[in-house]
N, C-alpha and C positions, 0 to 999 in steps of 0.2 A: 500489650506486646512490649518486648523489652524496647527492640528500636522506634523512636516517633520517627524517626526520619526516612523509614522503608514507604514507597510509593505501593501504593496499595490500589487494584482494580477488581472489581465483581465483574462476572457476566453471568446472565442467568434466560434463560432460551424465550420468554414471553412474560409481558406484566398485563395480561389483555381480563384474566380473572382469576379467582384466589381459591388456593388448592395446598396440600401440604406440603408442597414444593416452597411455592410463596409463604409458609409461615417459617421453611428453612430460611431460606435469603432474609426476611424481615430481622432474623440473629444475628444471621452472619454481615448483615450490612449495620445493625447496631452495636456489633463490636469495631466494625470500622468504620465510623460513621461518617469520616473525611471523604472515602473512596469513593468514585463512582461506580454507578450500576450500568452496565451498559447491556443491552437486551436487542431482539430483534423484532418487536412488535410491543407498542406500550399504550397503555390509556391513563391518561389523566387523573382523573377520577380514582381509581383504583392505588395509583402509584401516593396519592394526597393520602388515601387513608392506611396507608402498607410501611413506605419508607419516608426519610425526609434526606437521604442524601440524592444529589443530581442523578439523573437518569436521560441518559444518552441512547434513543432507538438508532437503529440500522434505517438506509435509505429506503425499506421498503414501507416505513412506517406511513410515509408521506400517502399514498397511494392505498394504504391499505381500512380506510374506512369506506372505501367504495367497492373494493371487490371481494370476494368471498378468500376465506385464507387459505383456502385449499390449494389455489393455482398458485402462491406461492410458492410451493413445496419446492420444485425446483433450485428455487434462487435462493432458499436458507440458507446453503453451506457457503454460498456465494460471498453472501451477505455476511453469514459469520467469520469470514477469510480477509471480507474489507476491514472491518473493527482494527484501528491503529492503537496497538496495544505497546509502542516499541519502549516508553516513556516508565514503564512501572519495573518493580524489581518484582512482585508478587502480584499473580492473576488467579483468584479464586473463581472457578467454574462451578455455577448449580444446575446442573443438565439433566435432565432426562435425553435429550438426540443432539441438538445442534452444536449448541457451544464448547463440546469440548474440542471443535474444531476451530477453536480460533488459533492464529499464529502469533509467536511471541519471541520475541529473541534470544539466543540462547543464555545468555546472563540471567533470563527472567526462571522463575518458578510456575511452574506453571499446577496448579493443584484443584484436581475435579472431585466436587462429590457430589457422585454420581447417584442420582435418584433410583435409576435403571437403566440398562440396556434400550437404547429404542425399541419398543414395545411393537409397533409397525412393522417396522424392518426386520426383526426376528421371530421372536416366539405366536406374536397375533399377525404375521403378514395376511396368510389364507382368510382371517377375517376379515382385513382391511381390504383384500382387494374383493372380498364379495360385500362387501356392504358399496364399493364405492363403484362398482359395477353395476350394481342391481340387477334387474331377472328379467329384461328387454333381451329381444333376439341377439343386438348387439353386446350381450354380456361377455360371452364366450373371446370375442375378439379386443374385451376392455382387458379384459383379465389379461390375456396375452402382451398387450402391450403394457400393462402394470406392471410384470413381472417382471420384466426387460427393465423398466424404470426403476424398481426398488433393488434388483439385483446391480447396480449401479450405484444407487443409497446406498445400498451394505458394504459395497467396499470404498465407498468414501469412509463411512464410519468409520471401520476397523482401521482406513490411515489418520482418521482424525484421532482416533485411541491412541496411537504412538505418539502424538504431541503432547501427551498429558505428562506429566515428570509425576507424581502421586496419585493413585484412585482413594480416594474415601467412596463406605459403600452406606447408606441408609439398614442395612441388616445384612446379616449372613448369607441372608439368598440372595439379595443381588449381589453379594459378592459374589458368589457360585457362578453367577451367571456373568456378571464381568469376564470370571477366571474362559467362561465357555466361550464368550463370542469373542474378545478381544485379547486370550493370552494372556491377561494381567490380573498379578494381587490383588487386593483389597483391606484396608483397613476400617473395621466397623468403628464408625459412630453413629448411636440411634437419633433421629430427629430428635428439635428438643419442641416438650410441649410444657404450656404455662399451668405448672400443678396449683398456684394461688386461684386460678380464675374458678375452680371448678369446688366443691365441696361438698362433703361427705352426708349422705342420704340416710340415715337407716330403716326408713319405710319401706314396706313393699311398693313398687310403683304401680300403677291401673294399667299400663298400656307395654307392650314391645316397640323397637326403634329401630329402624335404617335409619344415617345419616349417610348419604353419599349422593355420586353426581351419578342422573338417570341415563351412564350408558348403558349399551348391550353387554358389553364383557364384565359388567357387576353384578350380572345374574340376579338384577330386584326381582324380573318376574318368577324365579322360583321362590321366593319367600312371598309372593305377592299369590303363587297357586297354592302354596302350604298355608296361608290362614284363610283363603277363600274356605278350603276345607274344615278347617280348626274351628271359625268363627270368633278367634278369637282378638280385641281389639290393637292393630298396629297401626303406627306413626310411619311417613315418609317423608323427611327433610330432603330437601336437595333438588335439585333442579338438570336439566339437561335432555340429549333427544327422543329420548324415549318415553319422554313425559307422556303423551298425547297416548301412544299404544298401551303404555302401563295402567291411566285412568281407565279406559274402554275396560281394558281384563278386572278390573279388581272389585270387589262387595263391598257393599256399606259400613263393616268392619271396620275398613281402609280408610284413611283416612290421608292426606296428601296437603302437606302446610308449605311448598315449596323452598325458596333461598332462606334461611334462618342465620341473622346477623349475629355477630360472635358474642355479642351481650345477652342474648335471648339462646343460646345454645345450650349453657349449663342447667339452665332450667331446666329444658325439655330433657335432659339428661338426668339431670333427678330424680322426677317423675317416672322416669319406666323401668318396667322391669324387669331387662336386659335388652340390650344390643345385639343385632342382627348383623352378621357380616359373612356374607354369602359368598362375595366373590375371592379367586386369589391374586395376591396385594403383593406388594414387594414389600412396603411396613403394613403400615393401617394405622394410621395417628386416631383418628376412631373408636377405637378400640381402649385404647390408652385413657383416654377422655371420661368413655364411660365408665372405668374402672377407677378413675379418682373421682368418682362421685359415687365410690362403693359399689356398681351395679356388675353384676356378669353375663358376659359374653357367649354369644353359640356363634363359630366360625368357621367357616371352612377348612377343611384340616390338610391345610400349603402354604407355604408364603413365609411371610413375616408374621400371621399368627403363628406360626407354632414358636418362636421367640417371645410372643408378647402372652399369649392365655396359657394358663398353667390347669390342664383337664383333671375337673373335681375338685379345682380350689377356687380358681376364679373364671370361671365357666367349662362351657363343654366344646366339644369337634365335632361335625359330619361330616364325613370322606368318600362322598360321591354326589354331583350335582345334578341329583335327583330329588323327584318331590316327597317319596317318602319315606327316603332317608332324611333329610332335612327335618319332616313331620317327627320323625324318630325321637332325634335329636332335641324338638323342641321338646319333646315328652320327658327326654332324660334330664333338662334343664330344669323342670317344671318337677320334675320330681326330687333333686337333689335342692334344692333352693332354702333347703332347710340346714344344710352343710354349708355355704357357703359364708365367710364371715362377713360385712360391708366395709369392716376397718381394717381385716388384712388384704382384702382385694383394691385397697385404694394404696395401702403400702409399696404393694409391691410394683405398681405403676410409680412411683417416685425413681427408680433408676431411669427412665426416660424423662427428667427435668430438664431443664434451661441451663441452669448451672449445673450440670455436670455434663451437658455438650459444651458448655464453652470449655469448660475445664481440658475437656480430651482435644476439642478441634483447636488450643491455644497452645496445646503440649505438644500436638504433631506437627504442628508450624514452625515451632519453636526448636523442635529437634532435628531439624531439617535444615536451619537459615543459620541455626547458631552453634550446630553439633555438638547439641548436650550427651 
């Protein structure tokens, strides 16, 4: 940055575990590595091996290895309204829901990039509140008072959206969807991912791969009914709630190697021979990952894949999340695999490097504080 002497703060909505949110902040806090992180729920452990600048949790931190974090929900925006931010001249937000609601003075900049829209609160409410309901006689009246409660989330949001002085958007469609729930622009910069760590395969691989976290709305269990049928051998990295119900459904095929640490990641990405990504994503760093280690994609055809796979060069699309569409899909992938290059699929993932997000999120900073 041109000025050292601009006070610099991070907030970023949880440091509890590591997801591609946490591998934005891990940049954006090593280009400022003075600044502090201040967050609303943090683990040690996690924070040791992610950042090395201070990291400041909100009051609920105290309290919160003894109850579940659900009953927090209430007191986030609370808690992100107490955050004394009065002291810095620039506060960089990495949110997905809370923190773009922290308050700052008007002198200060206040600048979010935003992961997505809260995901709960809009477009997945109706699943949020049946999952968190469940299917007791008493559902019908959880539901009702859920409603009531998130319709109350949504318009804190939308006033926490007005404190933002800049949206940055992780892809074009959460821009879209910025523009939709809260009124406001968006300037894309894509995640940045470390294109050294990974390296270029030109083998066929043995196996297919998910890598994602096992919730409901990433739809593993349709890729999990499409090779029961197939037979044919796939990978499941990743961990989360749905583990336990996914094991029960899946054939000997399946195979399930849980958390896989970022050392042992490019491997298994090596080795297969494309990437599964079923659900719709707002990016999908994932993706990204597998195609600098030359390999091609079948994904869902929404989101921030259709930004990132380019259909018939470096993977394929199925556009409906069904099984046998999806089966389709693997068929056309499996049949074109002879078209696909490994060294231009790995190319064309280098516009989502490291250094050409610092480059773009250095330049909007920059144009903004200094009025180039």
């Amino acid at each position: 940055m041109k000025n050292d002497k601009l006070s610099v703060a991070i907030v970023h909505d949880f440091l509890i575990y590591q997801g591609g949110a946490e591998r934005v902040l891990k940049e954006i806090a090593d280009m400022f590595p003075k600044a502090p992180v201040f967050t609303l729920l943090s683990r040690e452990k996690l924070v040791a091996s992610l950042i090395s600048n201070p990291v400041i949790p909100s009051f609920l931190n105290r309290i919160s290895y003894f109850l579940p974090h659900r009953l927090f929900l209430p007191l986030y925006p609370i808690a992100a309204e107490s955050i004394d931010l009065r002291e810095y001249d620039l506060v960089i937000s990495s949110t997905s829901s809370f923190m773009k609601g922290v308050v700052v003075k008007p002198r200060t900049l206040h600048l979010c990039y935003c992961h997505t829209p809260t995901r709960f609160l809009w477009d997945l409410n109706e699943q949020y509140l049946k999952d968190a309901a469940g299917d007791d006689f008493l559902a019908p009246g959880k539901r009702f008072l859920g409603r009531i409660f998130l319709n109350y989330l949504r318009m804190w949001d939308q006033t926490a959206s007005k404190r933002v002085d800049v949206f940055l958007a992780n892809s074009q469609f959460t821009a879209s969807r910025i523009k939709k729930y809260y009124r406001r622009s968006a300037q894309v910069i894509y995640p940045p991912v470390d294109t050294e760590k990974f390296s270029l395969n030109l083998k066929k691989g043995k196996y297919f791969l998910v890598v994602s976290r096992l919730s409901a709305y990433k739809r593993i269990d349709l890729v999990i009914e499409a090779f029961n049928r197939l037979g044919w051998p796939l990978i499941i990295a990743g961990t989360g709630q749905e583990k336990r119900r996914l094991r029960k459904i899946a054939r000997p095929n399946i195979r399930f190697v849980g958390f896989v640490n970022e050392k042992s990641l490019p491997r298994l990405y090596s080795g297969c021979r494309a990437l599964i990504f079923p659900g719709e994503e707002d990016f999908g760093i994932t993706m990204v990952e597998a195609m600098l280690s030359g390999k091609p994609v079948l994904a869902y055809g929404a989101g921030g894949a259709l930004e990132i796979v380019k259909e018939g060069k470096t993977g394929e699309f199925f556009h409906a999340s069904e099984v046998e569409i999806l089966v389709d899909g693997l068929r056309r992938l499996v049949e074109n695999e002879k078209n696909y290059s490994p060294e231009y699929i790995r190319k064309s993932a280098f516009r989502f490097s490291r250094g050409e997000f610092r480059r773009s999120f250095t330049e909007v900073i920059e144009k903004i504080l200094f009025k180039k």
